[in-house]
N, C-alpha and C positions, 0 to 999 in steps of 0.2 A: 491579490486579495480575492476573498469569494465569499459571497452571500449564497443562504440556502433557503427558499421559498417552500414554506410548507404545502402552498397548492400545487406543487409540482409533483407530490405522492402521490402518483395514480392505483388504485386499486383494481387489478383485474382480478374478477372472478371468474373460475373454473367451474361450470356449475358440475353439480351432484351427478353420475351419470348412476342410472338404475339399470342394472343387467338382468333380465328378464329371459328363461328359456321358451317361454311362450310367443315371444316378441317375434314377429315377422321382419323381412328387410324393411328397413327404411328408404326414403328417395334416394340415398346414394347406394342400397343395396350392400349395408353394410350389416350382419347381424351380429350380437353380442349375446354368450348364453351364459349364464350363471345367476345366483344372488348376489353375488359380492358387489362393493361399491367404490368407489374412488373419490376422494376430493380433495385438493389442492388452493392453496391460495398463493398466487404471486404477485409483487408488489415493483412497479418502476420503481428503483430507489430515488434517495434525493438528488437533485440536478443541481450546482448553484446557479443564481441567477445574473454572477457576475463571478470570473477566472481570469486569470494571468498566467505565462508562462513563460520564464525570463525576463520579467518584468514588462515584457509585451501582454498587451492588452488581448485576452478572447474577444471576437467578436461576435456573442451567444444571439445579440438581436435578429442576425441569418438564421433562416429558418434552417439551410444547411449545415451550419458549423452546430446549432444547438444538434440538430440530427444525427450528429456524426460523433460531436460530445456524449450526444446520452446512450447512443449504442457502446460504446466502449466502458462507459462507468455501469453501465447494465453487464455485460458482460466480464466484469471484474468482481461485480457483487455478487455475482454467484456462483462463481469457480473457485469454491469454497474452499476446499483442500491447498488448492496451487497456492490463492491469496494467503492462507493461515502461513505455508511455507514460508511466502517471501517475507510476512511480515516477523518474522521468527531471524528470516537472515537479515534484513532490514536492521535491527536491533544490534546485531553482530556488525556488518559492514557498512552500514551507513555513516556513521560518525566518521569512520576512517577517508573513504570518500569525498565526502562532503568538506571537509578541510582539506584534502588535496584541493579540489577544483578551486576551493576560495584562493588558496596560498598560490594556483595559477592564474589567479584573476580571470576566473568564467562564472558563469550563473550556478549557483548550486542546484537550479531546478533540472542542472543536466544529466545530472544521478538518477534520474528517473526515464532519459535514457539508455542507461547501463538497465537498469531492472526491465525495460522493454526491451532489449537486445538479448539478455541472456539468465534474467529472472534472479542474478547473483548468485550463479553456478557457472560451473569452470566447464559450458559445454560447447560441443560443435556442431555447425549446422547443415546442413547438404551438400552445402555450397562450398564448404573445409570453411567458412569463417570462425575463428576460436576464442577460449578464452570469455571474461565478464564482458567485456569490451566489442567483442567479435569482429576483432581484425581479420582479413586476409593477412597470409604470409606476409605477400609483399609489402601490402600498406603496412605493416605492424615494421618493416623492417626500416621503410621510409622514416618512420617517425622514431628510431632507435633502439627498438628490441631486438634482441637477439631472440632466434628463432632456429633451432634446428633441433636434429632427435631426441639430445639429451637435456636439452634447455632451450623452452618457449615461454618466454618475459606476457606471452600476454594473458599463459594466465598468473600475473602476478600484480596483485590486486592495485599497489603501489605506483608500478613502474609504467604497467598499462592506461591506466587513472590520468597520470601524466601523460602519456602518448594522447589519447583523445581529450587531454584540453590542448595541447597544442594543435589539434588537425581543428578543434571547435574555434582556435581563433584565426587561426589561417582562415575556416569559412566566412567568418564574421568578415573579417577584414575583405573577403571577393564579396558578399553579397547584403552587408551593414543589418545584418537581422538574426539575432540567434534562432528564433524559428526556424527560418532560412535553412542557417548553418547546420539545425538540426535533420531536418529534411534531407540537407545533403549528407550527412553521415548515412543514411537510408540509399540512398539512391546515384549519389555521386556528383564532384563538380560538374562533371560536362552536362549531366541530366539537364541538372535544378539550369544550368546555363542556356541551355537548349532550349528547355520550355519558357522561363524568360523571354528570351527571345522571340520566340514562335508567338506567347499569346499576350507580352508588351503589358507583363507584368511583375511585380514586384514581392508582391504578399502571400504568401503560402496559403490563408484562408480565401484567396481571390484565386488560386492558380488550381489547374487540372493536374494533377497525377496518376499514374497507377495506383489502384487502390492499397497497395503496402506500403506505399508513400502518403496517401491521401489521409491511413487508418495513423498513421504512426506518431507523429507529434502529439493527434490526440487521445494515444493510448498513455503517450509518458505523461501528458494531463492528467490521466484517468485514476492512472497509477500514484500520485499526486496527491491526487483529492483524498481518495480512498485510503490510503497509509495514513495522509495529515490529519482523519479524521474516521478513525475503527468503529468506534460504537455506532456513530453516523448510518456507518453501514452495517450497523448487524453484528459485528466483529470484538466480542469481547475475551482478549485476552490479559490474561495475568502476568504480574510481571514474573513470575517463576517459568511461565510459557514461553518467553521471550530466550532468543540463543545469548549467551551471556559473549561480550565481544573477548576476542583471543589473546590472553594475558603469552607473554613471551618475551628473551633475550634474544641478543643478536652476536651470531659469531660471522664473522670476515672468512672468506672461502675464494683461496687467487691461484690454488691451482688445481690439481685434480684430486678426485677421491675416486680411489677405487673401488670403494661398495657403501653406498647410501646406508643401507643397511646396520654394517660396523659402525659406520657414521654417525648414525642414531642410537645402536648400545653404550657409546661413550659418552654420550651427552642423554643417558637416562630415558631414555623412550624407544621406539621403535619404528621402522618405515613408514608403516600408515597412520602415524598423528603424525609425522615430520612432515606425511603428504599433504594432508587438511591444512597444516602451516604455510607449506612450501605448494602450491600444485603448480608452480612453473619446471619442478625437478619431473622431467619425464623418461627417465629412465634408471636402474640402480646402480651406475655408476656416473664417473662423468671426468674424460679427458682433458675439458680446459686449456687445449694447447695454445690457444691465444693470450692465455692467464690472463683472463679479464675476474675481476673480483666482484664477488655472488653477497649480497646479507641474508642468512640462515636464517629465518624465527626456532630458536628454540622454546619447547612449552614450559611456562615455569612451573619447577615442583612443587605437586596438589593441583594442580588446575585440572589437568586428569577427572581425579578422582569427586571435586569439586569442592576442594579446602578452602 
């Protein structure tokens, strides 16, 4: 739960600046020459005064966890663009998501950290970790995706979904704290076990990290608040604005095809909506000699076009 305290909108004012060609330096020796003017107003947005996250308790009364909280939901409310995006994919994959993780008995607040990991785009990061998920190879292979040229399970929204609530209970079960566990998807068991150890602590709001460990739990907060509640922030979209989630059938696929493509003229569409459906097919064929068997989304006809 979260309350939101209206004195917590702080108004910063940007004053008026007067550019004058007359104007000498000032004491930092800075001069501006023109008539033109500027002014800006920016607003902290609302902070609540009381969060959860996996049904663990924020503790906002640290003057550090609120500090740590309010840079992040500050910095969400105004990356205007990115946030319209997600909450557009949001509307599309969230539902989907969100009942996997129940039907795997985890918190649903863990969906938000999918959207801090990869913003709900099939991308990659420096580091090769891939996919909504952003497995590493390995890990992704640990927990049962297939992963190689022609097919990578992790970016499939489905299969992936499942892979990280199984690694979110395995953490819970090492360290009895979805925080915790979430933490550790960030940084790893031995880290979170390490620092444990070293500073004979338990609580992720009470422990030291690297600051992309430190930032992270409380951006999937952030991420949270701000979807759970648009207008709040400024953020008025329509339901026509929102991505409409992926109507589709399902074909059985157990051994190989030799051109994705063909693939997709038979069944009414073409490679790149099969890929929007499918973005674990990464390549346009695929040998299958393991004949392990694939579920297709096919789009159903008129969804296209938006029948």
């Amino acid at each position: 739960m979260y309350k939101f305290k209206l004195s917590s909108i702080l108004l910063v004012l940007v004053p008026l600046l007067t550019f004058c060609s007359s104007a000498g330096p000032g004491d930092n020796g800075i001069v501006f020459e023109g008539e033109t003017g500027f002014s800006q107003q920016v607003r902290i947005p609302p902070i609540p005064s009381e969060a959860e996250f996996c049904g663990e308790r924020v503790p906002l009364e640290y003057f550090d966890v609120m500090e740590s909280f309010k840079r992040e939901i500050t910095g969400l409310s105004y990356f205007h663009g990115t946030m319209i995006y997600t909450m557009q994919l949001d509307n599309r994959y969230g539902p989907v998501i969100k009942k996997i993780l129940k039907e795997e008995g985890v918190p649903e607040d863990l969906y938000y950290i999918c959207i801090a990991e990869s913003g709900l785009q099939p991308v990659v990061s420096p580091a090769n970790a891939a996919g909504y998920w952003q497995f590493l190879a390995g890990t992704a292979r640990e927990y049962g995706l297939v992963v190689d040229s022609e097919v990578d399970e992790r970016y499939n929204i489905e299969k992936s979904t499942m892979a990280a609530a199984a690694y979110f209970k395995k953490a819970y079960a090492e360290f009895g704290s979805w925080t915790m566990a979430a933490a550790s998807y960030n940084t790893g068991f031995k880290n979170v076990r390490y620092r444990m150890d070293i500073q004979s602590e338990d609580n992720y709001y009470d422990m030291q990290f690297l600051e992309e460990t430190g930032r992270y739990v409380f951006r999937a907060l952030a991420f949270k608040i701000v979807l759970s509640n648009r207008e709040t922030y400024g953020f008025h979209l329509d339901e026509e604005d929102l991505y409409k989630p992926l109507e589709y059938k399902e074909v059985e696929v157990s051994g190989p095809v030799a051109n994705w493509s063909d693939f997709s003229r038979r069944h009414n569409t073409n490679f790149k909506v099969l890929k929007i459906y499918n973005q674990w097919i990464r390549a346009n064929q695929m040998d299958n000699k393991a004949g392990r068997k694939f579920i297709v989304q096919i789009p159903v006809e008129g969804f296209r076009e938006g029948k």
